[in-house]
C-alpha positions in Angstrom: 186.6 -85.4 -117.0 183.9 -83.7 -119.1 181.6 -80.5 -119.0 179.2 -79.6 -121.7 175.8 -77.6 -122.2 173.2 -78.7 -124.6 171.0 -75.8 -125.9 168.2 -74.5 -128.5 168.0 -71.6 -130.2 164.6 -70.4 -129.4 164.2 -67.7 -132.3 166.1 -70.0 -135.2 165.4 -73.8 -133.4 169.1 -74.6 -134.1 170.6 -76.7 -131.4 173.4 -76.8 -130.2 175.8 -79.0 -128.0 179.6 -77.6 -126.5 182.2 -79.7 -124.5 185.6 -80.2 -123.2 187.5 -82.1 -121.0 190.9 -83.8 -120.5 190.3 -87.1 -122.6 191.3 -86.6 -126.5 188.6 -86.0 -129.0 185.6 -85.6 -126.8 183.2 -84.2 -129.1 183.9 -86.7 -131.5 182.7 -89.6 -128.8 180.1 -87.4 -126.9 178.5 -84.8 -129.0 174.9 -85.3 -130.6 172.5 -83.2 -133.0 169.8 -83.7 -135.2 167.6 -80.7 -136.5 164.4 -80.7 -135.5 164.2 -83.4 -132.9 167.3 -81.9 -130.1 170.7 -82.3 -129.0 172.5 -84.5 -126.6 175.6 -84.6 -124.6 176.6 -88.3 -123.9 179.1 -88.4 -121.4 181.5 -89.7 -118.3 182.4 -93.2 -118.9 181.1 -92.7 -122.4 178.6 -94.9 -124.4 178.4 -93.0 -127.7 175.0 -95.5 -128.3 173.2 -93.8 -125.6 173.5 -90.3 -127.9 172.2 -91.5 -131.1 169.3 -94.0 -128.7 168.0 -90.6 -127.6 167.8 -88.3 -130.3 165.7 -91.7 -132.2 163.4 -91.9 -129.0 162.7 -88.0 -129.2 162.3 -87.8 -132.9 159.8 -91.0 -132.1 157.9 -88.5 -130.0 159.4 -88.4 -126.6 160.4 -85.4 -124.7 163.3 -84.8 -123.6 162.4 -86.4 -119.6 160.7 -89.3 -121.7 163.4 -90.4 -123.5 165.9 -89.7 -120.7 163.9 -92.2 -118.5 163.8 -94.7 -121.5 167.4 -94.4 -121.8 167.7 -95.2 -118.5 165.8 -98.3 -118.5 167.6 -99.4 -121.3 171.5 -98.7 -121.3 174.5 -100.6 -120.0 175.8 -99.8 -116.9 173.7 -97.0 -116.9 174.8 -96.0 -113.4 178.4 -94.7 -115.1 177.0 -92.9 -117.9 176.1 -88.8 -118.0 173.5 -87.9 -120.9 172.1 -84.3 -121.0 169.4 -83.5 -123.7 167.3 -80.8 -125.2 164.1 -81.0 -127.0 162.5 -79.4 -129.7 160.2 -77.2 -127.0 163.3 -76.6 -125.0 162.6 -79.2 -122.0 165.8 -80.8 -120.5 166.4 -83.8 -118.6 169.4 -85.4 -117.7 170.4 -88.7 -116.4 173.6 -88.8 -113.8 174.7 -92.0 -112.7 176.1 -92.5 -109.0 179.2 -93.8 -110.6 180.1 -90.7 -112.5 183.8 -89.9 -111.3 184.4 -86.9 -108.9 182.8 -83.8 -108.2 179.9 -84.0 -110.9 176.5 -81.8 -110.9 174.4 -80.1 -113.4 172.3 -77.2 -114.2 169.6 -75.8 -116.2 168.0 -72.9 -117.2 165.7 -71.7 -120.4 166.9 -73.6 -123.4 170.0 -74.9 -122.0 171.4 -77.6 -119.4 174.9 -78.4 -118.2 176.5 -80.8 -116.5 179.7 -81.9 -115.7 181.9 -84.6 -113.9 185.4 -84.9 -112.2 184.9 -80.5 -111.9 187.1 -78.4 -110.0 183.8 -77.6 -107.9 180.1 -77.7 -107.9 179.3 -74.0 -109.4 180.9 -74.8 -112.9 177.3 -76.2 -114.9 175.6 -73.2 -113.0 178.3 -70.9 -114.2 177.9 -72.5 -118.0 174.1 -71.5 -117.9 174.5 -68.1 -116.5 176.7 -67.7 -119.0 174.4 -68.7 -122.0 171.9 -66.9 -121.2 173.4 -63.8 -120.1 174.7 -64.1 -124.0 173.2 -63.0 -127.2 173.9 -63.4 -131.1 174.6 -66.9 -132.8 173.4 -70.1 -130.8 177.4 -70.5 -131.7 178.5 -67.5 -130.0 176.2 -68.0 -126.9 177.9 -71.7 -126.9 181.4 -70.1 -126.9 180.4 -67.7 -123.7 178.6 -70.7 -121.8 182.0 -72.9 -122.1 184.3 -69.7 -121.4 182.3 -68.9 -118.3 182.3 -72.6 -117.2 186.5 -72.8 -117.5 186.3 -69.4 -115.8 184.7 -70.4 -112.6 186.9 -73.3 -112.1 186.3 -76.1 -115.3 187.4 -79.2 -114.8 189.7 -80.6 -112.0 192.5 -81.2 -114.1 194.3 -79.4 -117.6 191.6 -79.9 -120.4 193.0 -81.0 -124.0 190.2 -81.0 -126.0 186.4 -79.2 -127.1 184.2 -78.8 -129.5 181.1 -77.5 -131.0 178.2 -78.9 -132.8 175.0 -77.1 -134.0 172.1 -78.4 -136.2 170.0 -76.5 -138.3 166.9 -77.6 -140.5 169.2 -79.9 -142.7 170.1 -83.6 -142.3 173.7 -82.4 -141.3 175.5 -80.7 -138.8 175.9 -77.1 -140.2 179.2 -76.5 -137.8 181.3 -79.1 -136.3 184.7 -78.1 -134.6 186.5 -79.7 -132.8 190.3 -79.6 -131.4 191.6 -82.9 -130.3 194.6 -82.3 -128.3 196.3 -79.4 -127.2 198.5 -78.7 -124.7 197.1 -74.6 -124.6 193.2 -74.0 -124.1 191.0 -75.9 -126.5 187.8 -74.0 -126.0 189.7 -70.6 -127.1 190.8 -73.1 -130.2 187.5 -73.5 -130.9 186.5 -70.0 -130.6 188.9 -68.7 -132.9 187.8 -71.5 -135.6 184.3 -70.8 -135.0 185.1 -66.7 -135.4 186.5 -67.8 -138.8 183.5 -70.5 -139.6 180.5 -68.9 -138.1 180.8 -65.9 -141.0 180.3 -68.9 -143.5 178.6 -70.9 -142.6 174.8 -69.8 -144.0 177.4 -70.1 -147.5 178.5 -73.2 -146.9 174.8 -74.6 -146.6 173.7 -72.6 -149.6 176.7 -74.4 -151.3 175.3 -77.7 -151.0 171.6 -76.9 -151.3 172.5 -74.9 -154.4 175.5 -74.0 -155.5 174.3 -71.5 -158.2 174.2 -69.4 -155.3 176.6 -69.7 -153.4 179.2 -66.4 -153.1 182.8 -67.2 -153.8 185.8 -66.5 -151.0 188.4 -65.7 -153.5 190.7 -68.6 -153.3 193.0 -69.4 -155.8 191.6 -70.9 -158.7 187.7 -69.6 -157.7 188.6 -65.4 -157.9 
């Protein structure tokens, strides 16, 4: 009921993580960043534990196959659960338990892994990577094409309600996180169009909390 990439910018080191599916709020259960150590998809029958244990075992030092082994070892009911993840050199691994529901496969390529479960077929991760890297511009616009490609080629097996997008980016917090919840239209193009109205900003909105002497105004009433 899921499929997601995790990636890494190789020119900024942003990362990156982009999902949908047909359960509410997916990104807010599944989505994981933290700048300077990766990103991680935790999905399927979720545990949103298994996300945070393995950005804290790759910012311990683990790579990305390290920690995924780890995690592996020491989750519950680790044979339902789905984690994809990204390290700071751009190694993936992934973990897919034999319980994950439907047709569910994965991908990778340079700087970017996909996987997905209860699919409408077995070419939609492969169709995400393609899709990133045959992209260019802002680790959030190459996040946008990966998804769009994946819903092209087939998505997920039933109407998907809800996406989102995460990126990290050399501070303590995520420097974009959209999300739409529910929808009865196409959440990824929701996301798209929010992140075609927040990607502009967003370098602002960072200089806004780093220093706000800075920081440009938009004009809004009260702040001309």
């Amino acid at each position: 009921m899921t499929f997601s990439l995790v990636a890494r910018c190789a020119e900024t080191g942003m990362f990156g993580v982009a999902i949908a599916s047909s359960s509410p709020a997916v990104a807010a259960r599944c989505s994981y960043t933290r700048a300077g150590v990766g990103a991680v998809a935790s999905q399927n029958i979720t545990d949103p534990r298994l996300g945070v244990l393995t950005l804290d075992l790759m910012e311990g030092g683990m790579d990305a196959a390290e920690a995924i082994e780890n995690v592996r070892r020491q989750g519950d009911f680790i044979e339902y659960r789905q984690v994809l993840a990204i390290d700071r050199a751009g190694q993936t691994a992934i973990h897919s338990g034999p319980k994950s529901l439907g047709i569910w496969t994965e991908a990778a390529g340079k700087d970017v892994l996909s996987a997905g479960n209860l699919l409408a077929n077995d070419n939609v991760p492969a169709a995400i990577v393609e899709g990133f890297e045959q992209s260019s511009g802002h680790l959030g616009d190459r996040l946008v094409a990966a998804m769009r490609a994946g819903l092209k080629a087939g998505g997920e097996a039933g109407p998907v309600h809800s996406a989102g997008l995460l990126i990290c980016d050399q501070v303590p917090w995520p420097v974009a996180d959209l999300r739409c919840d529910w929808t009865e239209d196409c959440p990824i193009e929701a996301v798209a169009n929010a992140w075609d109205i927040y990607g502009p900003q967003l370098a602002t909105y960072v200089i806004r909390a780093l220093d706000p002497r800075d920081a440009p105004s938009y004009g809004v009433p009260g702040d001309e």
